[in-house]
MOPAC internal coordinates of N, CA, C and O (Angstrom, degrees):
PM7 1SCF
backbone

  N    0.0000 0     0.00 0     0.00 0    0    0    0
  C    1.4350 1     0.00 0     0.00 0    1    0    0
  C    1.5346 1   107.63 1     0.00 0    2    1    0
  O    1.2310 1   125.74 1   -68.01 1    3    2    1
  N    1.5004 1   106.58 1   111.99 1    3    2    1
  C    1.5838 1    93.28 1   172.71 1    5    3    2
  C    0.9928 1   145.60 1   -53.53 1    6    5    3
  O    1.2310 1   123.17 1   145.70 1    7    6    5
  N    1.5094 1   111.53 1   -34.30 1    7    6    5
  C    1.7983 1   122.45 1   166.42 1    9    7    6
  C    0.9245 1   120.47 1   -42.49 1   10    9    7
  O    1.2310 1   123.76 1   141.92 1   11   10    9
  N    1.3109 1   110.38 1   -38.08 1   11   10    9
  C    2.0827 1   115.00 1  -162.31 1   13   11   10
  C    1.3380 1    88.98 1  -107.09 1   14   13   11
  O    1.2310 1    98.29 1   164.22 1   15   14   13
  N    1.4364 1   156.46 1   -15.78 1   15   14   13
  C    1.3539 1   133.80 1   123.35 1   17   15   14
  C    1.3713 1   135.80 1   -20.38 1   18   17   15
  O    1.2310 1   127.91 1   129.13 1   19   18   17
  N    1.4760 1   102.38 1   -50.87 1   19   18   17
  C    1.3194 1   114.75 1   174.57 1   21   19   18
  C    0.9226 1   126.69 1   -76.14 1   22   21   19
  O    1.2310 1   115.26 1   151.91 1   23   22   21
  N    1.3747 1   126.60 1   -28.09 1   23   22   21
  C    1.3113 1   142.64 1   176.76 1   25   23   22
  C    1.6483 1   108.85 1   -79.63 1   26   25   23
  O    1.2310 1   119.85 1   119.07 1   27   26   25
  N    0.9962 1   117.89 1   -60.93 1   27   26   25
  C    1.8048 1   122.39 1   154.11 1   29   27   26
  C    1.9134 1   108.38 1   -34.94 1   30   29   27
  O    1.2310 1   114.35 1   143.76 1   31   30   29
  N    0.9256 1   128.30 1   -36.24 1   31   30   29
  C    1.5393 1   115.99 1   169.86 1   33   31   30
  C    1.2325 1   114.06 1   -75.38 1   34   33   31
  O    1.2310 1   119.62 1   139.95 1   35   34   33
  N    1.4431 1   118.33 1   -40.05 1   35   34   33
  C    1.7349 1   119.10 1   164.74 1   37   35   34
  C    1.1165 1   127.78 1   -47.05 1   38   37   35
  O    1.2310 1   125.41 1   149.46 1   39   38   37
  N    1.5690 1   107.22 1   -30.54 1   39   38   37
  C    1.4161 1   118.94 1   176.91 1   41   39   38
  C    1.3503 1   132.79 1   -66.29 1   42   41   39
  O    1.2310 1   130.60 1   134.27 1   43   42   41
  N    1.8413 1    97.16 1   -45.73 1   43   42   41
  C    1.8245 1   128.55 1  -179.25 1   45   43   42
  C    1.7442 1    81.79 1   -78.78 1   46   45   43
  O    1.2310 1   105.25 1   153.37 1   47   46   45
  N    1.2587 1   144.91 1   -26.63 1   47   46   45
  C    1.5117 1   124.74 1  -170.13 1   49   47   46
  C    1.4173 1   111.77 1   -95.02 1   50   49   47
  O    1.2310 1   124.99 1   168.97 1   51   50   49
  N    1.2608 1   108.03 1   -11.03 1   51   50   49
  C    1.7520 1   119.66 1   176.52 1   53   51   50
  C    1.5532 1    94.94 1   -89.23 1   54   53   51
  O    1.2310 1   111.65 1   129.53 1   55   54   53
  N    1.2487 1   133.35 1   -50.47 1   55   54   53
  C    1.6725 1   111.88 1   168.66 1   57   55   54
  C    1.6153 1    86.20 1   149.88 1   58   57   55
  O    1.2310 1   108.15 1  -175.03 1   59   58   57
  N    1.3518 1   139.75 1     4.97 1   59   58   57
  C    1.1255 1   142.66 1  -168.12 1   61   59   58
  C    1.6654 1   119.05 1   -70.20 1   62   61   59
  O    1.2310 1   114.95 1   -29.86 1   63   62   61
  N    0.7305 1   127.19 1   150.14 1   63   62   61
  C    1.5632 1   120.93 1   170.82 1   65   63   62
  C    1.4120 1   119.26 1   -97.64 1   66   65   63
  O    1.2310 1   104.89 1   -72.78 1   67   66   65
  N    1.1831 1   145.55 1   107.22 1   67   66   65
  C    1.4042 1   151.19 1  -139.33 1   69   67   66
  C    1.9332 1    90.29 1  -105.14 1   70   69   67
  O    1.2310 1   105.21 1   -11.74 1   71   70   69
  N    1.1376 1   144.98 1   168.26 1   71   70   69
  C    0.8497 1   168.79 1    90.99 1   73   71   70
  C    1.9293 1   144.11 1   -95.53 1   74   73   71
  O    1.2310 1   118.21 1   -31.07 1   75   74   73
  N    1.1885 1   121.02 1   148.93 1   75   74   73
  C    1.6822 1   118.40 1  -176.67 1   77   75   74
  C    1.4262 1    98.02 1  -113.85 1   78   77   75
  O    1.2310 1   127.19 1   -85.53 1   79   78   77
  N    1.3611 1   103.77 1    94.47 1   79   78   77
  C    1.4406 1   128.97 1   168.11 1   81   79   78
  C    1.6595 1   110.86 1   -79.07 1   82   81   79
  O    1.2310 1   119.70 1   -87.76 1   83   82   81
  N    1.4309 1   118.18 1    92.24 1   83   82   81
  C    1.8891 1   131.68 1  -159.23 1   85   83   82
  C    1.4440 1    88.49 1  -104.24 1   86   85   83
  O    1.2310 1   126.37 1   -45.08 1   87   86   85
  N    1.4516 1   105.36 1   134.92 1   87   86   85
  C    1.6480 1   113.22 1   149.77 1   89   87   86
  C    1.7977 1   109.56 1   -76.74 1   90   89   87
  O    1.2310 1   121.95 1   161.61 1   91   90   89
  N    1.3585 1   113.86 1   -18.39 1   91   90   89
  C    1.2877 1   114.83 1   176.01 1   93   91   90
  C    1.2123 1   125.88 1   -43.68 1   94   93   91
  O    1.2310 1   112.25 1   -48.52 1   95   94   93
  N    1.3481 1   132.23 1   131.48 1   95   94   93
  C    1.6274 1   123.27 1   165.47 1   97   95   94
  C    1.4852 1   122.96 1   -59.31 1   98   97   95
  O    1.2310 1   118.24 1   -58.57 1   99   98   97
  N    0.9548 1   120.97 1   121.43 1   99   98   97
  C    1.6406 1   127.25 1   165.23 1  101   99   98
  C    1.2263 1   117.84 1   -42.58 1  102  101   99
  O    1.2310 1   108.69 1  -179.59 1  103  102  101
  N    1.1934 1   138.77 1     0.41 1  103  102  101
  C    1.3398 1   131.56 1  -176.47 1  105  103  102
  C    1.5121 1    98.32 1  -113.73 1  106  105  103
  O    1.2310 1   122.33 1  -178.12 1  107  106  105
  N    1.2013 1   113.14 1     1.88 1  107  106  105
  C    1.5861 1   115.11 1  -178.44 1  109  107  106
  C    1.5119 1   112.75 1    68.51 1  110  109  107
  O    1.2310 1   120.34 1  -165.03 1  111  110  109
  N    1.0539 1   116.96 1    14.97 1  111  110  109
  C    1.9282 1   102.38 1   172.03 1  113  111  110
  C    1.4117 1   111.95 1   -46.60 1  114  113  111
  O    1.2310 1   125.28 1   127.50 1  115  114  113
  N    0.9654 1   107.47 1   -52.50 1  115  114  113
  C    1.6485 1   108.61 1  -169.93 1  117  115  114
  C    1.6595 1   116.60 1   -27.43 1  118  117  115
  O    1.2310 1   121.88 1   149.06 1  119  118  117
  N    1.6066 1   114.00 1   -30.94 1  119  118  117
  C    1.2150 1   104.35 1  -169.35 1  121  119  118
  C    1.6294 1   105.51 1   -75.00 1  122  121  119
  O    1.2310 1   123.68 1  -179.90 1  123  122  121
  N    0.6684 1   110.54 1     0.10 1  123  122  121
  C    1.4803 1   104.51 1   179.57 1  125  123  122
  C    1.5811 1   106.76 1   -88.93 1  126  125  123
  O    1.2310 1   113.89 1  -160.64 1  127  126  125
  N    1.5963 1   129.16 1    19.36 1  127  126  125
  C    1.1716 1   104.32 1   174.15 1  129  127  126
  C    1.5679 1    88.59 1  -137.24 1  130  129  127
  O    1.2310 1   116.91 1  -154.72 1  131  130  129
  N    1.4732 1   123.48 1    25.28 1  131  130  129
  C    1.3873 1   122.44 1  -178.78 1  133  131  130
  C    1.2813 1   101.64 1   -76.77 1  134  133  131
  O    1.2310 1   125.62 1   -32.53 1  135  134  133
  N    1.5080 1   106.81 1   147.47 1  135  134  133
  C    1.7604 1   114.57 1  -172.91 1  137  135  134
  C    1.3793 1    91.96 1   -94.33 1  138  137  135
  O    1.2310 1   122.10 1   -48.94 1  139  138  137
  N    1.1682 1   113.58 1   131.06 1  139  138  137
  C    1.3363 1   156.40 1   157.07 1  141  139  138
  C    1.3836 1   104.60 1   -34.76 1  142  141  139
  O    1.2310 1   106.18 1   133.68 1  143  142  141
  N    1.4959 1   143.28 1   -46.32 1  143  142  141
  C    1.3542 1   135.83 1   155.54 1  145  143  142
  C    1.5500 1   108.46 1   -39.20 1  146  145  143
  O    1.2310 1   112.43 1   113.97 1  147  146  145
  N    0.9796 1   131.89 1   -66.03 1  147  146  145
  C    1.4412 1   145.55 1  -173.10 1  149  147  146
  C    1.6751 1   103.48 1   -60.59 1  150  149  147
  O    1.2310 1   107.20 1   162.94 1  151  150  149
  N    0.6127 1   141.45 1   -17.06 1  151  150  149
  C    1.7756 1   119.80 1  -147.21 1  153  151  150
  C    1.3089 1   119.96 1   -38.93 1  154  153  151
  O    1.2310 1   116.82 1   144.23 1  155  154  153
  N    1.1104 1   123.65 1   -35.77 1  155  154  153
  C    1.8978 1   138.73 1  -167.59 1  157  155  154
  C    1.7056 1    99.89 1   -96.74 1  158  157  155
  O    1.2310 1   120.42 1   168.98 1  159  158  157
  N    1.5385 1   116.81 1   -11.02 1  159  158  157
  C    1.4094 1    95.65 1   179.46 1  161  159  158
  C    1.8022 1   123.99 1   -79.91 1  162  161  159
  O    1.2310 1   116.58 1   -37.46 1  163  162  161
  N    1.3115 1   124.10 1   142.54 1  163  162  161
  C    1.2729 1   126.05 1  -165.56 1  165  163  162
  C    1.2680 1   121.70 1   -47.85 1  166  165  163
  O    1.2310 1   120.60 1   165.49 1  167  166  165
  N    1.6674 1   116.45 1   -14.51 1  167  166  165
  C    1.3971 1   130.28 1  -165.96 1  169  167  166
  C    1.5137 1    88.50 1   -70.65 1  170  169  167
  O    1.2310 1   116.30 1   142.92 1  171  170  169
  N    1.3698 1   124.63 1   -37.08 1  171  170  169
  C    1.1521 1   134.15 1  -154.31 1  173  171  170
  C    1.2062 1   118.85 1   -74.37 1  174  173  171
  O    1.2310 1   117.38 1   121.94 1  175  174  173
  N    1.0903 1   122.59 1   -58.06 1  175  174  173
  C    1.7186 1   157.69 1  -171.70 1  177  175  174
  C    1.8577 1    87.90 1   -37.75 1  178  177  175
  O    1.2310 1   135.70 1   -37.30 1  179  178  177
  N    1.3635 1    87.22 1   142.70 1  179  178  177
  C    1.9235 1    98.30 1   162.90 1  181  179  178
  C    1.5961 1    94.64 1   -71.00 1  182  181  179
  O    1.2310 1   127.39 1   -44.95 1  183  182  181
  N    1.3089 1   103.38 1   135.05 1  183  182  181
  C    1.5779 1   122.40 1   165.70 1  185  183  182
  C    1.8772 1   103.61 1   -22.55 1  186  185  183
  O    1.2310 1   123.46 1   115.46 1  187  186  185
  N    1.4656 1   110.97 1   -64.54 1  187  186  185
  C    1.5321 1   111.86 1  -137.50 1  189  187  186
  C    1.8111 1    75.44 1   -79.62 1  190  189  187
  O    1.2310 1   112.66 1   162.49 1  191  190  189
  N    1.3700 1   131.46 1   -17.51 1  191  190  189
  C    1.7323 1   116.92 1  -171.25 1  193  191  190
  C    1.6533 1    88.95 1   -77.48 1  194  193  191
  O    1.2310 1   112.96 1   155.62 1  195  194  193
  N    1.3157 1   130.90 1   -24.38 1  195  194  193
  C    1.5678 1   128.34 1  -171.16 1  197  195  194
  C    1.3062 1   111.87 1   -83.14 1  198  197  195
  O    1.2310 1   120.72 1   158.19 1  199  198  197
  N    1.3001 1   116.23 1   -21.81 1  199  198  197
  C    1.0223 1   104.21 1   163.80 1  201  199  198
  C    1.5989 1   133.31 1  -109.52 1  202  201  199
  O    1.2310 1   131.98 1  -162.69 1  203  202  201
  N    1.2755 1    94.46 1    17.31 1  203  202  201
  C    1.6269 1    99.33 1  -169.60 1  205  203  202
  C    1.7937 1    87.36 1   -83.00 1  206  205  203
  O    1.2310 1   129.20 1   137.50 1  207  206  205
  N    1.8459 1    99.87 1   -42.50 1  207  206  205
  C    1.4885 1   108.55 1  -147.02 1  209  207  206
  C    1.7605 1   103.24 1   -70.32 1  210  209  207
  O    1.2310 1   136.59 1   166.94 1  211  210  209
  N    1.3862 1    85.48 1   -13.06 1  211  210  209
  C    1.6457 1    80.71 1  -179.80 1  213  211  210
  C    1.5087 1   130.16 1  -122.05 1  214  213  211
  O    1.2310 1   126.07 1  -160.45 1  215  214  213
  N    1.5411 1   105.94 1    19.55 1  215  214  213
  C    1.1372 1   156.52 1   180.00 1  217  215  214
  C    1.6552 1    88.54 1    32.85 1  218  217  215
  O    1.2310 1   121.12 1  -103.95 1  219  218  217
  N    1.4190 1   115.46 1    76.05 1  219  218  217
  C    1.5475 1   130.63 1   165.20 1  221  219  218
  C    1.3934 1   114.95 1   -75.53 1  222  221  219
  O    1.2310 1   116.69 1   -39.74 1  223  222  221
  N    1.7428 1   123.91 1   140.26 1  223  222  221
  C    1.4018 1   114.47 1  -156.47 1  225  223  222
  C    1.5117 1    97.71 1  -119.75 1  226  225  223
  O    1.2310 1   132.23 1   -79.37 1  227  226  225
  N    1.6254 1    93.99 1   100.63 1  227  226  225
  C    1.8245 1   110.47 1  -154.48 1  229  227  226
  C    1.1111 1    78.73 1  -107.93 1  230  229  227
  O    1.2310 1   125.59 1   -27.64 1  231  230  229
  N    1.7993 1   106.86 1   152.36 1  231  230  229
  C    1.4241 1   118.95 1   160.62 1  233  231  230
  C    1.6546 1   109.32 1   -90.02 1  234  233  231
  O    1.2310 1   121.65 1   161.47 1  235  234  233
  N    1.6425 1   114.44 1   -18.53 1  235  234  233
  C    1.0072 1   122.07 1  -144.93 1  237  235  234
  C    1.5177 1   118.06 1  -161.42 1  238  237  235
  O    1.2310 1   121.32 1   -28.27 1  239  238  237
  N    1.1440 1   115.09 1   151.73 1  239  238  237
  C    1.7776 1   107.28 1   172.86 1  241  239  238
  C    1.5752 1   107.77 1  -140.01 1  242  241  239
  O    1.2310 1   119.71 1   -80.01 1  243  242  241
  N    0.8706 1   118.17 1    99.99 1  243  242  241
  C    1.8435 1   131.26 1  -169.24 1  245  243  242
  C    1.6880 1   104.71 1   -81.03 1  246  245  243
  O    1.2310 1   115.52 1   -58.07 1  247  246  245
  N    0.9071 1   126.10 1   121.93 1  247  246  245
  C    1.3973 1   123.19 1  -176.96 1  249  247  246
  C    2.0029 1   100.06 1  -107.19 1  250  249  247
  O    1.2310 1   113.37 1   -55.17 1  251  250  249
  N    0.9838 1   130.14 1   124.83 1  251  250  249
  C    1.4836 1   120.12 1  -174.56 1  253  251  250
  C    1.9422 1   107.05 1  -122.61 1  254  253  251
  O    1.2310 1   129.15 1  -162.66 1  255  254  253
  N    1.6332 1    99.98 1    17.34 1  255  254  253
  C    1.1009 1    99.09 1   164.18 1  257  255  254
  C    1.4935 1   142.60 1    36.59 1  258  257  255
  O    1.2310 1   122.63 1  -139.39 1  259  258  257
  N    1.8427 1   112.57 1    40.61 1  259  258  257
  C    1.1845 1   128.80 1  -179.93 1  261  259  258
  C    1.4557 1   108.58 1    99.19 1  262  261  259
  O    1.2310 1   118.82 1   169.89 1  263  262  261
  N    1.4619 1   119.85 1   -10.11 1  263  262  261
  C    1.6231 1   124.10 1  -155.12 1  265  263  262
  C    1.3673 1    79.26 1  -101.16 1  266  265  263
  O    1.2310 1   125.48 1   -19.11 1  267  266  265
  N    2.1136 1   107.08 1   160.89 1  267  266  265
  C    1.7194 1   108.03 1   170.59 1  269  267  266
  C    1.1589 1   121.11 1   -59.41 1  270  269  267
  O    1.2310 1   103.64 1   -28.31 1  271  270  269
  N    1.5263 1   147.71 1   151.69 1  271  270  269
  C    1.3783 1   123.48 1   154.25 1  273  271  270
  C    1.1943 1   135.76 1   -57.24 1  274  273  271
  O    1.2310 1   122.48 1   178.10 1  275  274  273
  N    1.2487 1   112.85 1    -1.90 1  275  274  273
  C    1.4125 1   108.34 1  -167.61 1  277  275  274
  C    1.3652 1   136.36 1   -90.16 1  278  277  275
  O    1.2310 1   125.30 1  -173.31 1  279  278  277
  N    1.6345 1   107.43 1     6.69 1  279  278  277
  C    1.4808 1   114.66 1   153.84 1  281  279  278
  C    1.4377 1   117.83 1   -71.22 1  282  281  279
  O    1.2310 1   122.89 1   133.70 1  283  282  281
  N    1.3521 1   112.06 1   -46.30 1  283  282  281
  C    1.4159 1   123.78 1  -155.19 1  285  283  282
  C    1.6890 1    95.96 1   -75.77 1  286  285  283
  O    1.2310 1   117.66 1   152.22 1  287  286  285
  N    1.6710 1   122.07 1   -27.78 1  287  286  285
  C    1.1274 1   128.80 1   172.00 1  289  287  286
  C    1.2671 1   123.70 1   -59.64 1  290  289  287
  O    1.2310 1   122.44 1   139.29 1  291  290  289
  N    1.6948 1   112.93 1   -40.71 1  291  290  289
  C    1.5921 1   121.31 1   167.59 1  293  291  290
  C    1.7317 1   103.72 1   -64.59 1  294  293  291
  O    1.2310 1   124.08 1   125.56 1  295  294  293
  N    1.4187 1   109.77 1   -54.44 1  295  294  293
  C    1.4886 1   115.24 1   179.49 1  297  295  294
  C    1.9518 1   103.64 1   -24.02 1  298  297  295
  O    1.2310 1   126.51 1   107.07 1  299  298  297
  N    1.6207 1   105.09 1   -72.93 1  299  298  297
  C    1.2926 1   108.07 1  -164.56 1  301  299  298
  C    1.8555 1   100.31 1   -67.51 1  302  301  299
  O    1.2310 1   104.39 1  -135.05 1  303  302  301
  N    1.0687 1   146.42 1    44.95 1  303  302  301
  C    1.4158 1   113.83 1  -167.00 1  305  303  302
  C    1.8361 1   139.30 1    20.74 1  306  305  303
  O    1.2310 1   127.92 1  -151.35 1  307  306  305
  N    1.3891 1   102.36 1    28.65 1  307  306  305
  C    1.6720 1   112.32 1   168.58 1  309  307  306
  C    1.8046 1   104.67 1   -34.58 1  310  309  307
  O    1.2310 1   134.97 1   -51.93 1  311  310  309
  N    1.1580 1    88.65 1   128.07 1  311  310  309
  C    1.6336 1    99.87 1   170.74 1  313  311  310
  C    1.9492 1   106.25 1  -113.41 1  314  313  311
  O    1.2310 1   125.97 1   149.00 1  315  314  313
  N    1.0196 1   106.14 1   -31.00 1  315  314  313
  C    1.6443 1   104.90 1   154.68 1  317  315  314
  C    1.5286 1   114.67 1  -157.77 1  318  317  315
  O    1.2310 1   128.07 1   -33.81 1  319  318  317
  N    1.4729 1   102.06 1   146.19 1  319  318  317
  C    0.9385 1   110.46 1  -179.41 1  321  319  318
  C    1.6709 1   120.62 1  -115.04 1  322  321  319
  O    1.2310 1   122.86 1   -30.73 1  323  322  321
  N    1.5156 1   112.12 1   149.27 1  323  322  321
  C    1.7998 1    96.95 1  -171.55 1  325  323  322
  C    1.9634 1    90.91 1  -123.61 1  326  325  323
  O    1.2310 1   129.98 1   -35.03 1  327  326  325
  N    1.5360 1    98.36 1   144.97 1  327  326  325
  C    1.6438 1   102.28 1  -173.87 1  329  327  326
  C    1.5103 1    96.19 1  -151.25 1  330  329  327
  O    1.2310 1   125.19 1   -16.83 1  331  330  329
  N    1.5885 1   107.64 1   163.17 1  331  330  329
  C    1.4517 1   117.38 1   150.59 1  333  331  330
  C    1.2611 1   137.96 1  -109.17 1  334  333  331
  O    1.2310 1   124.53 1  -162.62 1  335  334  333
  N    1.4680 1   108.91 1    17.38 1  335  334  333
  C    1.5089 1   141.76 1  -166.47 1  337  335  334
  C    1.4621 1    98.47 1   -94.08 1  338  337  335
  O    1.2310 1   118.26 1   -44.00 1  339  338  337
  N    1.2953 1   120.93 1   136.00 1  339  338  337
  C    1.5421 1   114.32 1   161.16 1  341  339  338
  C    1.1754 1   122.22 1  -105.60 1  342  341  339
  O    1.2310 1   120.50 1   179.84 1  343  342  341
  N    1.3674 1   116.65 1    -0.16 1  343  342  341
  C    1.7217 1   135.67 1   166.12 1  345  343  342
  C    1.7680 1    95.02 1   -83.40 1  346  345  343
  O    1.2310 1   118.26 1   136.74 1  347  346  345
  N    1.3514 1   120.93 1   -43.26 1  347  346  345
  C    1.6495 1   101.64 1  -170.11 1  349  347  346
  C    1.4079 1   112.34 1   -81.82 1  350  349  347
  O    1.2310 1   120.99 1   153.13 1  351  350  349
  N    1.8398 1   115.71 1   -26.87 1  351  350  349
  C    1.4544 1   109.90 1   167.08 1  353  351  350
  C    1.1857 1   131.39 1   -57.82 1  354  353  351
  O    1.2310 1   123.10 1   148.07 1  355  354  353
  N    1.5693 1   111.66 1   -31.93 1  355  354  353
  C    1.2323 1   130.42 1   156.79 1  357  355  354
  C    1.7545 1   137.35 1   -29.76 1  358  357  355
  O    1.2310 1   132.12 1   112.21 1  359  358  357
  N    1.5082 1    94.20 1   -67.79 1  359  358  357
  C    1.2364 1   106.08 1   156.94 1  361  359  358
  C    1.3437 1   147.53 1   -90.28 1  362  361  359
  O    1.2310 1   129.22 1  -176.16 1  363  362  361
  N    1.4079 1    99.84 1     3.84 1  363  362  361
  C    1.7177 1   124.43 1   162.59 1  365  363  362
  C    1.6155 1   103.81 1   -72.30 1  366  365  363
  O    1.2310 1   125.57 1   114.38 1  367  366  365
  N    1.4434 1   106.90 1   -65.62 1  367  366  365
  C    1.3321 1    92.32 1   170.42 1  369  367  366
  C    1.2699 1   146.45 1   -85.33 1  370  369  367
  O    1.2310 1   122.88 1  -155.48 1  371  370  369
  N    1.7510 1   112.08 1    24.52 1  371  370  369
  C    1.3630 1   146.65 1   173.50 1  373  371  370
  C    1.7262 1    83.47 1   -59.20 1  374  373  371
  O    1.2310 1   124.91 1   108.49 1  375  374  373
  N    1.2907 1   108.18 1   -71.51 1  375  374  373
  C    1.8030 1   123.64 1  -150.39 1  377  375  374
  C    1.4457 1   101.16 1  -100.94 1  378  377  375
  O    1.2310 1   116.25 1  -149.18 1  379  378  377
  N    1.6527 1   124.73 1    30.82 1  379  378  377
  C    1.5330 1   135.44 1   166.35 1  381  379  378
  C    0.8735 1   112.47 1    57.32 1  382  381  379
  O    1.2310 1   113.82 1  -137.12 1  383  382  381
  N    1.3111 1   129.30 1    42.88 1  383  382  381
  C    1.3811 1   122.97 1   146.20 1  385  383  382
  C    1.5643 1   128.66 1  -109.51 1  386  385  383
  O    1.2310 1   129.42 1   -64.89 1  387  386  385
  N    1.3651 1    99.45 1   115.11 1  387  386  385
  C    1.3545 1   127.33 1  -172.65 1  389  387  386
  C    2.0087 1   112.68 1   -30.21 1  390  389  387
  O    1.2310 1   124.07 1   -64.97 1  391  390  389
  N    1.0723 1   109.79 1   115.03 1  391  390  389
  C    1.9898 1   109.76 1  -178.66 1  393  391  390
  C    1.1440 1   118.98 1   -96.34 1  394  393  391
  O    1.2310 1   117.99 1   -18.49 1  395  394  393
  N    1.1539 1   121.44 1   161.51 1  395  394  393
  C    1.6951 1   117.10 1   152.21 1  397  395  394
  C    1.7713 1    93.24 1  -129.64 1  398  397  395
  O    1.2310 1   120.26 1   -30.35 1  399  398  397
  N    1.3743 1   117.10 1   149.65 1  399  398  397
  C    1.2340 1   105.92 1   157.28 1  401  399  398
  C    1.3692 1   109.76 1  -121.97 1  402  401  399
  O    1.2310 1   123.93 1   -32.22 1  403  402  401
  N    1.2304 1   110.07 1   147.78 1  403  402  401
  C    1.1162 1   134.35 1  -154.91 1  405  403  402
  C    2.0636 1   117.48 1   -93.93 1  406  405  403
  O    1.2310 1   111.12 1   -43.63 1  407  406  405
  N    1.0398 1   134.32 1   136.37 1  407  406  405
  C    1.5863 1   144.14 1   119.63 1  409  407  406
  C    1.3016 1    99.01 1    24.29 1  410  409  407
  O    1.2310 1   119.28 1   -73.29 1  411  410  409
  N    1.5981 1   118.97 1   106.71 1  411  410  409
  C    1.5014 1   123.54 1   175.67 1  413  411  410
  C    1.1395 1   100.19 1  -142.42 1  414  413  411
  O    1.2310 1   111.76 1  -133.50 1  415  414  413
  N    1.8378 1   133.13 1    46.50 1  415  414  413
  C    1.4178 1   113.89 1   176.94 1  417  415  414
  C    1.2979 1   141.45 1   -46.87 1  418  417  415
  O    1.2310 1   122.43 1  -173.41 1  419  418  417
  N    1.2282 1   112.94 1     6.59 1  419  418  417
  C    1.9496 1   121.34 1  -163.81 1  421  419  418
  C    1.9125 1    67.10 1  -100.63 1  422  421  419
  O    1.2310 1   113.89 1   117.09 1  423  422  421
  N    1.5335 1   129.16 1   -62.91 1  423  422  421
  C    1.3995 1    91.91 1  -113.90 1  425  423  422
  C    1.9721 1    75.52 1  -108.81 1  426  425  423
  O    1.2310 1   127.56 1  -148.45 1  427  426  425
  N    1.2219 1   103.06 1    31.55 1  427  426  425
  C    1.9904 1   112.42 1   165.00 1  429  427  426
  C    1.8062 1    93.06 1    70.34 1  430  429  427
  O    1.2310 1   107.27 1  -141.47 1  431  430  429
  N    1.1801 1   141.33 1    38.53 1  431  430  429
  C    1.3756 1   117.72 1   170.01 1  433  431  430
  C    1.2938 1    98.55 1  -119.29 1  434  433  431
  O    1.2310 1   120.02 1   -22.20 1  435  434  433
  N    1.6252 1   117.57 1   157.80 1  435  434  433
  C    1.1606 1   141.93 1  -171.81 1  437  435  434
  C    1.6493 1   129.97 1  -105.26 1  438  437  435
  O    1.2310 1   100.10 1   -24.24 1  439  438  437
  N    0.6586 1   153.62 1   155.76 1  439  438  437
  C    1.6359 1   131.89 1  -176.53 1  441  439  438
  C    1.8614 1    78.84 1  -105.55 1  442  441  439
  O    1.2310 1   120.45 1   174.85 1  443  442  441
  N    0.9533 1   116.74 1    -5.15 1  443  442  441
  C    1.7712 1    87.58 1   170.88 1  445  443  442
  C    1.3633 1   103.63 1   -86.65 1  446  445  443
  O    1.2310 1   115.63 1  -174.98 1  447  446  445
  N    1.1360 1   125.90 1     5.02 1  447  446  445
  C    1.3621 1   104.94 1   179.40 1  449  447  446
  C    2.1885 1   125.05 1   -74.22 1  450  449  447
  O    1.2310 1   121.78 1   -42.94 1  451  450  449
  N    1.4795 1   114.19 1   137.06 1  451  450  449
  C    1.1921 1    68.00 1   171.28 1  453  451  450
  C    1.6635 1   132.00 1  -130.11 1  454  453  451
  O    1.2310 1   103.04 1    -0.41 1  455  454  453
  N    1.3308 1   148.74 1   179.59 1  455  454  453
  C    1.2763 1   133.05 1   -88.09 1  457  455  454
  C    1.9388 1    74.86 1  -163.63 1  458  457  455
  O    1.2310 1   120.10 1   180.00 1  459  458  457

């Protein structure tokens, strides 16, 4: 999504430290359940190919391996967090930290929706 690209460079240019806080497993299983319609879409991509390709200015890549993010989110001091999960927005802003959710055209959700 370009916005939240763009908005993520505002962030790394304000002095912020960006991180990709993934429920994904680090060992990459997941690709084995990518739908085959999609293959090339970004949802898809291993994290570190998403961010190479879009040369995102990460301090970090957190893998939380099926678990919520939202420990590891208090862990880092997150002051906002952006998701397409409505269980992780949920519990981000369980423990006050501010969300956006994000642009999920594969799976029909809206960031107007609300949560």
């Amino acid at each position: 999504n370009e916005e939240n690209i763009s908005e993520m460079m505002g962030y790394k240019k304000a002095g912020y430290k960006i991180y990709i806080v993934t429920s994904r497993n680090e060992t990459g299983e997941y690709r084995e359940i990518l739908p085959r319609e999609h293959p090339d879409h970004p949802r898809f991509m291993a994290v570190e190919e998403f961010v190479s390709k879009y040369n995102l200015p990460v301090s970090g890549i957190i893998f939380t391996n099926g678990s919520l993010k939202a420990a590891k989110l208090k862990e880092l001091n997150s002051e906002i967090h952006y998701d397409d999960d409505d269980e992780e927005i949920i519990a981000a802003k369980h423990i006050g930290i501010s969300t956006k959710k994000v642009l999920t055209p594969l799976w029909g959700t809206t960031p107007d929706e609300e949560i």
